[in-house]
C-alpha positions as a Python dict, from the first residue, in 0.01 Angstrom:
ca = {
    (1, 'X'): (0, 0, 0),
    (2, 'X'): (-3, -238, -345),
    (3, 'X'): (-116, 67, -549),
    (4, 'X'): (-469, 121, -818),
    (5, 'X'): (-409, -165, -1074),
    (6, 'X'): (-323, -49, -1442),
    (7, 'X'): (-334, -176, -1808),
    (8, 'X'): (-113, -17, -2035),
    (9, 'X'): (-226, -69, -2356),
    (10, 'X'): (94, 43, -2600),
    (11, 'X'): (390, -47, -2426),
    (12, 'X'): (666, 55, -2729),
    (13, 'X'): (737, 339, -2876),
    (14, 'X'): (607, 650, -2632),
    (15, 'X'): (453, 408, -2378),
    (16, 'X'): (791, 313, -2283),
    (17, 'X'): (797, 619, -2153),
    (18, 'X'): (431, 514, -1984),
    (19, 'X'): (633, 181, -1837),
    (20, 'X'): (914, 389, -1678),
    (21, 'X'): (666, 630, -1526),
    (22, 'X'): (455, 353, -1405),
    (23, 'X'): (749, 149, -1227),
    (24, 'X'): (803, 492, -1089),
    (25, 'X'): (506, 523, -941),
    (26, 'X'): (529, 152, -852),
    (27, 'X'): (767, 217, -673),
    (28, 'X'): (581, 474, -464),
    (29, 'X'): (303, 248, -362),
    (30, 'X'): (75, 467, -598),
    (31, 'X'): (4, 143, -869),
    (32, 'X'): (70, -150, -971),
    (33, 'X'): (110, -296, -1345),
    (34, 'X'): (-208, -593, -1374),
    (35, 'X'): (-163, -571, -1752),
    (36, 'X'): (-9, -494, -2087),
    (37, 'X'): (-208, -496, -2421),
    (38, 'X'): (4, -524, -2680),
    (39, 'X'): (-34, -719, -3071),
    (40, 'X'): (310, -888, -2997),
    (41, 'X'): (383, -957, -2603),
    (42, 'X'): (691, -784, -2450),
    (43, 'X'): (947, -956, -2375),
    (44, 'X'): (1130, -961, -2050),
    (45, 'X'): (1444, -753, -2189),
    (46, 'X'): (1171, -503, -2314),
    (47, 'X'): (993, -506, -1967),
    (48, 'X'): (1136, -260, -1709),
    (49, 'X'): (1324, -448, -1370),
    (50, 'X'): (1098, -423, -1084),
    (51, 'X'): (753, -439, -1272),
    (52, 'X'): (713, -822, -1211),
    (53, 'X'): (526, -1015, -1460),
    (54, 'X'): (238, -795, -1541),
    (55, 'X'): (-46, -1037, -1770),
    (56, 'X'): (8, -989, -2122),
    (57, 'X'): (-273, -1021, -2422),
    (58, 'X'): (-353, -822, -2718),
    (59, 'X'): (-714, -860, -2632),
    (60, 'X'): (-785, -506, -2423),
    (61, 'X'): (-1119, -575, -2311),
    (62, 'X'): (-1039, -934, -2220),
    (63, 'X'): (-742, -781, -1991),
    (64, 'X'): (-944, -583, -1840),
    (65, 'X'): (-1177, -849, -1765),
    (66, 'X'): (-905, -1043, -1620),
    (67, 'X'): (-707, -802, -1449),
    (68, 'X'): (-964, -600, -1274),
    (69, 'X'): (-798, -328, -1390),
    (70, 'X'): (-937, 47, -1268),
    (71, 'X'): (-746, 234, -1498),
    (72, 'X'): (-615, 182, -1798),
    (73, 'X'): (-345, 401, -1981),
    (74, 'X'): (-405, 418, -2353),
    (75, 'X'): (-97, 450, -2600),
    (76, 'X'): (-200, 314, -2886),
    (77, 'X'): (-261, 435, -3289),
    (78, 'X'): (-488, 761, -3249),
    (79, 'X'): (-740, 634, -3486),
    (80, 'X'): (-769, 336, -3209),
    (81, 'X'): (-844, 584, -2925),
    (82, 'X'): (-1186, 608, -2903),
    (83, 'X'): (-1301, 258, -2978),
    (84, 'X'): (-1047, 140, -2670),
    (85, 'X'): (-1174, 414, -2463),
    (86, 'X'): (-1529, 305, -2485),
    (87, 'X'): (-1454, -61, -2423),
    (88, 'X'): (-1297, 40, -2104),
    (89, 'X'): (-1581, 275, -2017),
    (90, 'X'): (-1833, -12, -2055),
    (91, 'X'): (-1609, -175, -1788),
    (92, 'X'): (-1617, 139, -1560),
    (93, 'X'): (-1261, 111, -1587),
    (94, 'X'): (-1077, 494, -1559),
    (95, 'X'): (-864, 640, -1810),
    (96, 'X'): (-539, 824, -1930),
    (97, 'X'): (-590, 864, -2322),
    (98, 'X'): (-289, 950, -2497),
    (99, 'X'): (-291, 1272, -2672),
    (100, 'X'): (-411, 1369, -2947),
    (101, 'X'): (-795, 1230, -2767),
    (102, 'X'): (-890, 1162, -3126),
    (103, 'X'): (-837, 1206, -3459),
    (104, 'X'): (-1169, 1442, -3514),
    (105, 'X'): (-1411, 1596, -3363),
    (106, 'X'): (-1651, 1360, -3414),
    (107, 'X'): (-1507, 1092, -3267),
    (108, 'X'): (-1398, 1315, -2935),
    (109, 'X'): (-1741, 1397, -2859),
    (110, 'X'): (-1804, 1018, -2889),
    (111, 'X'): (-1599, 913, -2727),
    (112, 'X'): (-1654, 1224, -2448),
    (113, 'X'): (-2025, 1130, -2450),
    (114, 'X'): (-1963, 742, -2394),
    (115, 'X'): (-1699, 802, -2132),
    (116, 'X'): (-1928, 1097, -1938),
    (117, 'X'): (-2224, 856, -1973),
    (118, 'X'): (-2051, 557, -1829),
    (119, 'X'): (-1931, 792, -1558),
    (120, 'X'): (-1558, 750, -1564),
    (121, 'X'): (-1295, 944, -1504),
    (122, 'X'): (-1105, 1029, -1800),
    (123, 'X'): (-739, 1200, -1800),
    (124, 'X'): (-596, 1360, -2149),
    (125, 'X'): (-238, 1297, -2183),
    (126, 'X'): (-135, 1631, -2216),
    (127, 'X'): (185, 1664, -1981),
    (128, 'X'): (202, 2011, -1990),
    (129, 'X'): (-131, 2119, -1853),
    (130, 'X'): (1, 1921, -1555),
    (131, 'X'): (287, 2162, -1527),
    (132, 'X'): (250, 2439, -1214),
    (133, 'X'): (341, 2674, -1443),
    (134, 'X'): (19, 2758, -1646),
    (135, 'X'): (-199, 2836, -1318),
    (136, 'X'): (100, 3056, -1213),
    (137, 'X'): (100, 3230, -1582),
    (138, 'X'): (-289, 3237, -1599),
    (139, 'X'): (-245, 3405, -1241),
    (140, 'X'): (-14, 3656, -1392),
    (141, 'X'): (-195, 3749, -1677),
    (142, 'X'): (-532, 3765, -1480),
    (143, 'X'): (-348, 4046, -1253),
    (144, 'X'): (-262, 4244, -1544),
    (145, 'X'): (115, 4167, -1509),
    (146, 'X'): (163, 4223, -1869),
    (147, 'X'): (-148, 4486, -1893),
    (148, 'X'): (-397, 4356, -2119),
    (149, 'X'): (-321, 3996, -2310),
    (150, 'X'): (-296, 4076, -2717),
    (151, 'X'): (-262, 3728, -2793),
    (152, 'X'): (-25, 3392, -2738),
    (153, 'X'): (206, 3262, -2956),
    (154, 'X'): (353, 2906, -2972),
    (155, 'X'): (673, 2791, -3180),
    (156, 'X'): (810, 2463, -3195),
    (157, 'X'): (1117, 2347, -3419),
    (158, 'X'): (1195, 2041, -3414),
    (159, 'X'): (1409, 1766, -3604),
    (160, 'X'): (1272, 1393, -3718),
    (161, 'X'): (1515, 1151, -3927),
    (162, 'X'): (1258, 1014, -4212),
    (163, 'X'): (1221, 646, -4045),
    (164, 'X'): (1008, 864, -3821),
    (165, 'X'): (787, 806, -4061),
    (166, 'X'): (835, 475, -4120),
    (167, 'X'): (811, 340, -3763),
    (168, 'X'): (419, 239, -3798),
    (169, 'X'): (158, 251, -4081),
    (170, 'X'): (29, 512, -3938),
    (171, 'X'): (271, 726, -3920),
    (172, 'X'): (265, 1056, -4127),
    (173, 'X'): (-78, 955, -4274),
    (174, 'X'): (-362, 1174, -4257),
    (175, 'X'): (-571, 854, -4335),
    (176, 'X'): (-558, 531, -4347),
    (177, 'X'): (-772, 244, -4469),
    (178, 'X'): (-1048, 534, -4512),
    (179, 'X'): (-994, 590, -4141),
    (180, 'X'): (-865, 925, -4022),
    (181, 'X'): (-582, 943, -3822),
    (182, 'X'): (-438, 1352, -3859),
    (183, 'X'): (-89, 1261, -3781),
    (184, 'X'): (51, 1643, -3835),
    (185, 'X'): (337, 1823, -3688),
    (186, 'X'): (77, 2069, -3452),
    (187, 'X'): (-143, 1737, -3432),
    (188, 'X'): (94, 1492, -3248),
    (189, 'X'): (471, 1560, -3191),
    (190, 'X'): (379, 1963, -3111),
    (191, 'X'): (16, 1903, -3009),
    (192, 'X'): (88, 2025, -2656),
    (193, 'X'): (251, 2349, -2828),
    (194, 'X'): (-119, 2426, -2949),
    (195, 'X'): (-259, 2293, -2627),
    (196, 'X'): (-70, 2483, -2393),
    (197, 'X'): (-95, 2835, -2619),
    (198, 'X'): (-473, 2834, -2587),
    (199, 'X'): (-515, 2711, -2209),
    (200, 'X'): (-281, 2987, -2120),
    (201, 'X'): (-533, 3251, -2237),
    (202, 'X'): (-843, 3050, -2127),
    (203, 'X'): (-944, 2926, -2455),
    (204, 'X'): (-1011, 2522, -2356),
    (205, 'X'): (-1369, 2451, -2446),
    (206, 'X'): (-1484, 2352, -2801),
    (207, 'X'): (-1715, 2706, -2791),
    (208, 'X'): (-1393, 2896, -2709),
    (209, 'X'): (-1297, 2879, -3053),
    (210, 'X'): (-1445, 3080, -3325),
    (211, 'X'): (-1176, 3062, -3622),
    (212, 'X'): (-909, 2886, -3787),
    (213, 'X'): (-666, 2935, -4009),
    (214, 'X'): (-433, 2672, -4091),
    (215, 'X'): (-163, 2618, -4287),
    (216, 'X'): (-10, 2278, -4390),
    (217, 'X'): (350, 2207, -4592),
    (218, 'X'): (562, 1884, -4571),
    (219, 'X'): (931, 1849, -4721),
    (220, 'X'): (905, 1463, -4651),
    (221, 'X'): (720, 1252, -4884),
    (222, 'X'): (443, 1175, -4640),
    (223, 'X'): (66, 1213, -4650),
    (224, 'X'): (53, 1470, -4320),
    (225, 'X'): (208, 1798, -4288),
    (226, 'X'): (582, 1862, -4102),
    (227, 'X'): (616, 2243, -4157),
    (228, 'X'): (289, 2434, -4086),
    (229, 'X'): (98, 2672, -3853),
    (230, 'X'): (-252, 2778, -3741),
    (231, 'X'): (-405, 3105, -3593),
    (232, 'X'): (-694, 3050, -3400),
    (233, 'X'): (-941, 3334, -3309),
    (234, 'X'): (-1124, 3314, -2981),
    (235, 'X'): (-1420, 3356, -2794),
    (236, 'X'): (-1181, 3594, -2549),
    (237, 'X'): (-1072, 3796, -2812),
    (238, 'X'): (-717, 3755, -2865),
    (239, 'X'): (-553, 3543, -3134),
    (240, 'X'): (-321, 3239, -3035),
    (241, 'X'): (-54, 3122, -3348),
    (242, 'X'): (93, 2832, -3296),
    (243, 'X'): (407, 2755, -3578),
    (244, 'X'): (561, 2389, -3598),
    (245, 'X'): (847, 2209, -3784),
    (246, 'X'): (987, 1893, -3821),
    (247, 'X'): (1280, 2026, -4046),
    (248, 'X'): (1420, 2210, -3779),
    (249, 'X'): (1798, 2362, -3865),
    (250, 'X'): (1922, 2327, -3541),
    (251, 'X'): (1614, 2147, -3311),
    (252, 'X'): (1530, 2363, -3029),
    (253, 'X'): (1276, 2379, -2691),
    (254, 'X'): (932, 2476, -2792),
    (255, 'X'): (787, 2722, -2617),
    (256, 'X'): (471, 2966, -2566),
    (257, 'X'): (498, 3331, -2586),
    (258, 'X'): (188, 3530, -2413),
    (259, 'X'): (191, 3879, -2547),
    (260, 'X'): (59, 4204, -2336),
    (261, 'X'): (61, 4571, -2371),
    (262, 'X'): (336, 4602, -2163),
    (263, 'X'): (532, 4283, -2169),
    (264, 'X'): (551, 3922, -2238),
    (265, 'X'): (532, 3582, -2036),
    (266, 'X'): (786, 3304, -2217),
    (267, 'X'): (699, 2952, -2107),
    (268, 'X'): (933, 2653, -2240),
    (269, 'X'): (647, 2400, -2123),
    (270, 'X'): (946, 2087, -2114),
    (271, 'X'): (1137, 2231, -1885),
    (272, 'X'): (837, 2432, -1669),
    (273, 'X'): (1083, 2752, -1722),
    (274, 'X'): (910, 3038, -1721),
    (275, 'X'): (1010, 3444, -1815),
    (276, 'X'): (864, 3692, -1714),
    (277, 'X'): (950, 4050, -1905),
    (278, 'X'): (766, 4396, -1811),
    (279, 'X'): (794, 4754, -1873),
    (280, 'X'): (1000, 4910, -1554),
    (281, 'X'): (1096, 4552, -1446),
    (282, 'X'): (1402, 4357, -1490),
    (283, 'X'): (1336, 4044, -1640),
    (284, 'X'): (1234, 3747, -1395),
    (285, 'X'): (1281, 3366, -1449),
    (286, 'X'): (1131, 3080, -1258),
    (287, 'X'): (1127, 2710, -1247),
    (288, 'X'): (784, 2524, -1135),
    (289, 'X'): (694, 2169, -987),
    (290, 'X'): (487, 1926, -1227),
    (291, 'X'): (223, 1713, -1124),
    (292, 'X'): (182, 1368, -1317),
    (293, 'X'): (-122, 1335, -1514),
    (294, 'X'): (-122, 927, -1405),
    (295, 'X'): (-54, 1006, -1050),
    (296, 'X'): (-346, 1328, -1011),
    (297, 'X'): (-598, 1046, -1192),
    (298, 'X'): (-514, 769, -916),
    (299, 'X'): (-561, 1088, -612),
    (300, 'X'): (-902, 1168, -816),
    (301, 'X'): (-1034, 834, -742),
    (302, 'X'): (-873, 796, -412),
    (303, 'X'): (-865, 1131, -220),
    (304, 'X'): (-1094, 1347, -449),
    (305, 'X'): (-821, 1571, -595),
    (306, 'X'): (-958, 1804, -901),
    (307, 'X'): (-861, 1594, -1245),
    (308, 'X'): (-597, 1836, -1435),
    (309, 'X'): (-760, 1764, -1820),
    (310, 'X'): (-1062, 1650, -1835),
    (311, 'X'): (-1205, 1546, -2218),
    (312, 'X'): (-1394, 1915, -2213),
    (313, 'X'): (-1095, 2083, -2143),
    (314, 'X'): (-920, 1986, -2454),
    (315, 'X'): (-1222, 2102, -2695),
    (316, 'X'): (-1055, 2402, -2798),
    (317, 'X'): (-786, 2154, -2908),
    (318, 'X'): (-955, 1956, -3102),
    (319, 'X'): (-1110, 2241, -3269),
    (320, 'X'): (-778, 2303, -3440),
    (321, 'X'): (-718, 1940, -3511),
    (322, 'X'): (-1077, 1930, -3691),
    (323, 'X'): (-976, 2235, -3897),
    (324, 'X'): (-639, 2044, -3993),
    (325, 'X'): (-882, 1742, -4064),
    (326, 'X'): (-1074, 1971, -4307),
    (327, 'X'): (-774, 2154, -4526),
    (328, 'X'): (-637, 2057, -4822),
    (329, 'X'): (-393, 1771, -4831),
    (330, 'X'): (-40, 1956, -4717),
    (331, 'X'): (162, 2111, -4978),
    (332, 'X'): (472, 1960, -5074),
    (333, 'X'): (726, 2215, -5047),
    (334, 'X'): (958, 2232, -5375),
    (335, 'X'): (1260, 2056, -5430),
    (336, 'X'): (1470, 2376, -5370),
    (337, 'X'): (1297, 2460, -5053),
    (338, 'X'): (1472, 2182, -4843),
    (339, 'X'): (1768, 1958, -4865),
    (340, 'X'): (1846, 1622, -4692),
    (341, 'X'): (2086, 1596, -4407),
    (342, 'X'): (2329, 1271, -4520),
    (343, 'X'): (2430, 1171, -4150),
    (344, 'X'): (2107, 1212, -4011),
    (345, 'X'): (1892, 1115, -4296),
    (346, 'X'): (1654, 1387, -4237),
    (347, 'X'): (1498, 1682, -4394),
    (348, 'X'): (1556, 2036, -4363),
    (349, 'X'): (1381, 2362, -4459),
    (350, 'X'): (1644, 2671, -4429),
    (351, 'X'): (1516, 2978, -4300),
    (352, 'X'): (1257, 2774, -4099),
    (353, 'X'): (1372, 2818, -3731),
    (354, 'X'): (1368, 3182, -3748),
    (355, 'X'): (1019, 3151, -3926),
    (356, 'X'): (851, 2969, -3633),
    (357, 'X'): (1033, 3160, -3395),
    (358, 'X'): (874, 3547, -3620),
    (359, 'X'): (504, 3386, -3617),
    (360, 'X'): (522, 3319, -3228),
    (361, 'X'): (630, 3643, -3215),
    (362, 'X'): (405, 3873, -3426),
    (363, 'X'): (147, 3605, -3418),
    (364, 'X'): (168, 3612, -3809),
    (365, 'X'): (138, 3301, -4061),
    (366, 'X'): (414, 3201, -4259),
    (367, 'X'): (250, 3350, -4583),
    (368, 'X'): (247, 3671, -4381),
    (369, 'X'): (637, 3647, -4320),
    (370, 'X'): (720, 3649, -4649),
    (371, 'X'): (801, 3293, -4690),
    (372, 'X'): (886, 3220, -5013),
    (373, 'X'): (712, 2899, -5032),
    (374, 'X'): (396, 2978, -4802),
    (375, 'X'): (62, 2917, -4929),
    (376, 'X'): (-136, 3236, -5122),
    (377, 'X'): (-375, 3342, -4945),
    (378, 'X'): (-641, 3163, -5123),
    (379, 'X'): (-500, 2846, -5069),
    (380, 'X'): (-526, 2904, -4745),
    (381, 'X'): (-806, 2717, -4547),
    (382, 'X'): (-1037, 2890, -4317),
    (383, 'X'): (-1248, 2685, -4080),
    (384, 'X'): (-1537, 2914, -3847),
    (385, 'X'): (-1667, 2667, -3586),
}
């Protein structure tokens, strides 16, 4: 078996992590690597062993051409994703889009339209939703394990040295050129934080959400936010507060928190760990499988198997990046509010860990918590969709 041929198109930064998965898979019989798109070719130190000598161009739609490609993997600058898309769609070539889909919502339902009209099958990059946790939680909370679901909380605190933000043009802009790109802490780096919080309780579809609250801080001197969080209210009734840093004290897994009347479902979507704590129950922890989001698109075209996250199933998601879109430019935080670490060259809020960990928690905003730098209230932006 020689495998579904691919195009990668974004072969450094993250999609190296798309080349090592795809020589995986390689390996398996499952694909084979027709293509790279990239400005600059790769050279053959950058190019994993056993991959061959996949065509190079920076001209996607020529590659495709040339390849015969049936599925390309798109990597590139979000503000890119939904031009590429379409030019692969008018090939009737398959996809796995890098997450975010887009960078509003505009542009995801174009590019949802275009690829549903050319009849495609289109895959969402986010990993987690490809974890066997999160039919085993929904499972859970559907038979009242936790009695009835109050809302889900998501926290993620994380650390990134300020060349983060200098490793593309892109990077840490909420715009660029006029073009929107919405590259925020609960945008990109913690998307699947938000992602995973509101498919746990059902809430996937654009309609599913009703209201959102957001709000946006940065310590680095950046365009985008790096400290902020968002409560979403939902068509199922329960709230989901997702809290994000970048200025972590000491980094740590992020995680979802589902909240009941009579217990609580932990999920550290990384690792697939999940606990499970109930009234009269001892606490219960279990590890789950993951499928690959690359590998369930290749058994969708070849053996029928249900795709995991599909474009509609990520409209809740792009809900909350469309209210991010619409707020206020992120507040700088003031000087006193962080410091910089010398060795690591990066930027830290104190207090902040235990902050993202309290909104996950009591599904509160930072204002809420008492922050002493939070937005007022009134500053806050409020976004019914």
């Amino acid at each position: 078996m020689s495998g579904v041929d691919i195009v990668l198109a974004g072969a450094r930064g993250h999609g190296r992590w798309h080349l090592e998965n795809i020589r995986r898979l390689q390996d398996k019989g499952v694909v084979r690597l027709a293509g790279i798109c990239e400005l600059t070719p790769l050279t053959a130190r950058e190019l994993p062993e056993g991959l061959g000598t996949p065509e190079q161009s920076a001209d996607f739609g020529a590659l495709l051409d040339s390849t015969g490609a049936r599925i390309a993997v798109l990597c590139t600058p979000i503000q890119t994703h939904t031009d590429l898309a379409l030019e692969a769609a008018r090939r009737r070539v398959h996809l796995l889009l890098e997450k975010p889909p887009a960078p509003s919502y505009a542009e995801f339902r174009r590019m949802a339209e275009g690829v549903a009209e050319a009849g495609i099958a289109c895959q969402i990059g986010f990993q987690s939703l490809g974890s066997q946790a999160v039919p085993a939680i929904r499972r859970m909370i559907a038979e009242g394990a936790i009695g009835r679901l109050a809302g889900i909380g998501g926290a993620g605190a994380w650390a990134r040295a300020e060349s983060y933000y200098r490793r593309a043009a892109w990077a840490g802009r909420r715009r660029l050129n006029g073009v929107d790109v919405i590259d925020g802490a609960l945008t990109n780096p913690l998307a699947h934080a938000v992602a995973t919080a509101l498919a746990l309780g059902g809430t996937t579809r654009a309609e599913h959400v009703t209201h959102v609250e957001t709000e946006l801080l940065r310590a680095n001197d950046i365009e985008s936010d790096d400290t902020s969080c968002v409560r979403v209210a939902t068509a199922q009734g329960h709230p989901v507060t997702v809290a994000a840093t970048l200025c972590a004290e000491q980094p740590a897994e992020p995680y979802v928190v589902v909240h009941g009347s009579s217990g609580r479902i932990t999920f550290w979507y990384k690792q697939d760990r999940v606990l499970l704590q109930r009234a009269g129950h001892g606490p219960e922890e279990s590890e789950y499988g993951r499928t690959d989001l690359l590998e369930n698109l290749v058994r969708h075209l070849t053996d029928g198997d249900d795709l995991l996250v599909a474009p509609e199933e990520t409209g809740a998601f792009m809900k909350v990046v469309e209210a991010v879109r619409l707020a206020p430019d992120p507040a700088p935080l003031p000087a006193g509010a962080w410091h910089l670490l010398p060795d690591e060259q990066r930027r830290v809020v104190p207090g902040v860990d235990g902050l993202v960990a309290a909104a996950a928690d009591t599904l509160a905003l930072y204002s809420e918590l008492g922050a002493p730098w939070a937005l007022p209230h009134g500053l806050r932006k409020e976004v019914s969709t």
